[in-house]
C-alpha positions in Angstrom: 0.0 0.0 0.0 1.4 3.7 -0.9 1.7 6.0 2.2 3.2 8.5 0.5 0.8 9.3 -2.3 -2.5 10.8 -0.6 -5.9 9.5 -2.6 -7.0 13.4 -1.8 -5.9 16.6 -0.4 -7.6 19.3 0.7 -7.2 22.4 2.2 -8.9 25.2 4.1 -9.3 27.3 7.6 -10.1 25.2 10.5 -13.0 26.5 12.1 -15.9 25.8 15.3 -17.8 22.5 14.8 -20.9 22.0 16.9 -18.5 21.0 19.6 -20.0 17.6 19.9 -16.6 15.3 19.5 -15.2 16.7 22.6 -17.6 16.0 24.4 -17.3 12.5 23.7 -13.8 12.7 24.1 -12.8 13.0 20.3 -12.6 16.4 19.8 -12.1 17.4 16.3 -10.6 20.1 13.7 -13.8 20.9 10.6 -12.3 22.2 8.1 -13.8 25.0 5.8 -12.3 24.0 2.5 -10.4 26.7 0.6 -10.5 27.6 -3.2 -9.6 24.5 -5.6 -10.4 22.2 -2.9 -13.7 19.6 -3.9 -15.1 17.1 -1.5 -14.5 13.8 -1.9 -15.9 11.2 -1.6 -18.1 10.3 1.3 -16.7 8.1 4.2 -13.5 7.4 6.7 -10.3 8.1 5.9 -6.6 7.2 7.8 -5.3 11.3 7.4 -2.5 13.3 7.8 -2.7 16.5 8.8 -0.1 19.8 8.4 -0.3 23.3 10.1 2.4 25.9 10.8 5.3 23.1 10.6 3.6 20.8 12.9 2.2 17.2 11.5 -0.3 15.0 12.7 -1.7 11.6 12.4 -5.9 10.9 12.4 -9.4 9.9 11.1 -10.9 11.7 9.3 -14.7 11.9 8.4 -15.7 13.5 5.6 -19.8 13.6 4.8 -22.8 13.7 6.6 -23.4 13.2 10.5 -26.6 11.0 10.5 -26.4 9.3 13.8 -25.9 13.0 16.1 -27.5 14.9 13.6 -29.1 14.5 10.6 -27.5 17.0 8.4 -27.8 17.8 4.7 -24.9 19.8 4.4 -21.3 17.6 4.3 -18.9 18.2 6.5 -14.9 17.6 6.9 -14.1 16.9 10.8 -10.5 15.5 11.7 -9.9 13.4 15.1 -5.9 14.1 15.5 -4.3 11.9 17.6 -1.9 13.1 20.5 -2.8 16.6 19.7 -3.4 19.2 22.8 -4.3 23.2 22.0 -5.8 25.5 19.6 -6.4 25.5 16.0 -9.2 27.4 15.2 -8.6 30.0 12.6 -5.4 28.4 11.6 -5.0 27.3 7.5 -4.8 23.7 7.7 -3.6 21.3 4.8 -5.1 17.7 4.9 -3.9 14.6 3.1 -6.9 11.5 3.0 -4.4 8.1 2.4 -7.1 5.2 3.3 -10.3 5.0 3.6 -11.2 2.4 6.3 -15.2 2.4 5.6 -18.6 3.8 4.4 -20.2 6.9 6.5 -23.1 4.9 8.3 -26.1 5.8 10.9 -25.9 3.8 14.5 -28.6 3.3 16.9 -27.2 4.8 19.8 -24.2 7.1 20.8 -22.7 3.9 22.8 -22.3 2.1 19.2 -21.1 5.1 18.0 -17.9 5.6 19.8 -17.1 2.2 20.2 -17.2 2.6 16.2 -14.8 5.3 16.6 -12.6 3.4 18.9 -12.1 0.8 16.3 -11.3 3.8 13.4 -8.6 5.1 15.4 -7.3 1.8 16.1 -7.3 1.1 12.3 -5.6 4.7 11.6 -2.8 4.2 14.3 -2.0 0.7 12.6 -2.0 2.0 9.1 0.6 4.4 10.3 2.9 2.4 12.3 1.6 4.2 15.6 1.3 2.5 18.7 -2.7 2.4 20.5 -1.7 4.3 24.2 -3.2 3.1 27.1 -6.4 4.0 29.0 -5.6 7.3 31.2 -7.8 7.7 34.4 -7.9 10.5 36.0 -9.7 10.9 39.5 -9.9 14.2 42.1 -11.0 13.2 44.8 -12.0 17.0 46.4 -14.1 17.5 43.7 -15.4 13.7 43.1 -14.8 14.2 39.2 -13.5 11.3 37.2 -12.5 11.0 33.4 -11.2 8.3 31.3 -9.3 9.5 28.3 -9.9 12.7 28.6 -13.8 12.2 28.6 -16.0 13.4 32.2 -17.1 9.9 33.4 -21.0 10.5 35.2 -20.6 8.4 38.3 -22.8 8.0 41.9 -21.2 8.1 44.6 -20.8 4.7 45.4 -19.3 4.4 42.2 -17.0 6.5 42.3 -15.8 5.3 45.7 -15.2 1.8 43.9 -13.4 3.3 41.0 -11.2 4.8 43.2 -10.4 2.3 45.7 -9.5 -0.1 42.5 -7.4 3.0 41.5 -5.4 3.5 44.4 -4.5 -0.3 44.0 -4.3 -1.0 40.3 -2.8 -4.4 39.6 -3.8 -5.8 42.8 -7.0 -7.9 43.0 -9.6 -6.5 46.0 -12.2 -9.3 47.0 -15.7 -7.8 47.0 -16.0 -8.5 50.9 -13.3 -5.7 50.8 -14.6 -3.5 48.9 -18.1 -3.7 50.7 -16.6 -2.6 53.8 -13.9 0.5 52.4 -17.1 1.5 50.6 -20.3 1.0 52.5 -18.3 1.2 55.5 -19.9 -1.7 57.4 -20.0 -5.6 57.7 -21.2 -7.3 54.3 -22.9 -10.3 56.5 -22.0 -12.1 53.4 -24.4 -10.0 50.9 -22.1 -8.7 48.1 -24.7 -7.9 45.5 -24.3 -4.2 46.1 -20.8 -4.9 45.0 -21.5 -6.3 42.2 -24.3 -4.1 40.8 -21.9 -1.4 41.4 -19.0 -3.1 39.1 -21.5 -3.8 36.5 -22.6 -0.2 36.4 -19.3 0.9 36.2 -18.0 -1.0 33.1 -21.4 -0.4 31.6 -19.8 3.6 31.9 -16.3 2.3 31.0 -16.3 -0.2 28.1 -17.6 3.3 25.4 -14.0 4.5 25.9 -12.2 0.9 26.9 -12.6 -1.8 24.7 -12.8 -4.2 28.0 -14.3 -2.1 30.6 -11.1 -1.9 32.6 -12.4 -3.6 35.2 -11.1 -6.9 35.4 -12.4 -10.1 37.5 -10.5 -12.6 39.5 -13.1 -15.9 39.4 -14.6 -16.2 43.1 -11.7 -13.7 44.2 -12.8 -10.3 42.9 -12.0 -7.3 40.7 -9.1 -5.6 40.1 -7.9 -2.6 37.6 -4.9 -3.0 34.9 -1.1 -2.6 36.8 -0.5 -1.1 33.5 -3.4 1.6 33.8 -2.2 4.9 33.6 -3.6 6.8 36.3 -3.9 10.2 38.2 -4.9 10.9 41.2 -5.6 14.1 42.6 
């Protein structure tokens, strides 16, 4: 396959989206395209992307948004990995080298980024780049969690258990254990609270972690990654 030789390239003036991919933790550069620049062809593409010097790696979607929002008007929006500031108002010049499948409507916003998951897992392997590891970051003044950069929406209770597994990533905490640093009294053998809680909490995780993180030890208990990056605050 040529990776030198983009199938398009386009370029225009990055400019404000509806804001929606950062949200979800993929924020994204839409690109108003400049004269002598023509759309192509629907779909989503492994991209480069240069501005000022600087290079980047992404997906790139070009066409209509009909999951979010039904539009009728195309649009260009660029997911670049490893990038951090401000690019808004800033010419931009973007190469499409693989298209890695059709533009297509999903049911729910969960199938949605899990979809976009697997796009930037097939962009970083088309270039060579390696898939970083999940980042957790919990403060626990302000009882605010995220996982990759995306505001995790946690009870209490949950967020106790998240960050009890946190504080001892890699080692495994039986549920009895967990019962009583969480609930704060004796389990009497019930664990169920435990366990709803877990379930809850991967149901929160797996749209930004392919396994949920949260791993189980059979008839042990649960324990986080030891490679899991996390912050705690």
């Amino acid at each position: 396959m040529d990776m030198t030789t983009p199938l398009y390239r386009l370029t225009g003036v990055v400019i404000h989206g509806r804001g929606v991919g950062k949200h979800v933790g993929t924020p994204t550069a839409d690109l108003a395209l400049g004269p002598g620049s023509h759309l192509p062809p629907g779909g989503v593409y492994a991209s480069r992307a240069a501005s000022g010097g600087a290079v980047w790696y992404g997906v790139t979607s070009v066409g209509r948004r009909p999951t979010l929002h039904d539009d009728r008007v195309p649009s260009v929006e660029t997911h670049l990995f490893d990038f951090s500031g401000d690019l808004y108002g800033q010419p931009l010049t973007l190469e499409l080298h693989h298209k890695l499948r059709e533009i297509q409507r999903f049911d729910d916003l969960t199938q949605l980024l899990e979809q976009i998951r697997q796009d930037c897992m097939a962009a970083r392997a088309f270039w060579g780049l390696g898939v970083p590891g999940p980042i957790l970051r919990m403060d626990t003044a302000r009882h605010h969690a995220a996982l990759n950069g995306q505001e995790l929406r946690l009870s209490p209770k949950e967020f106790e258990v998240l960050r009890l597994l946190c504080c001892a990533s890699g080692k495994v905490l039986t549920k009895e254990a967990i019962y009583q640093a969480v609930w704060r009294e004796p389990s009497n053998g019930c664990l169920h609270a435990v366990e709803n809680t877990v379930f809850q909490l991967r149901r929160k995780l797996r749209p930004l972690a392919a396994s949920g993180l949260i791993e189980t030890v059979a008839g042990y208990g649960y324990r986080l990654p030891a490679d899991l990056c996390a912050e705690m605050d």
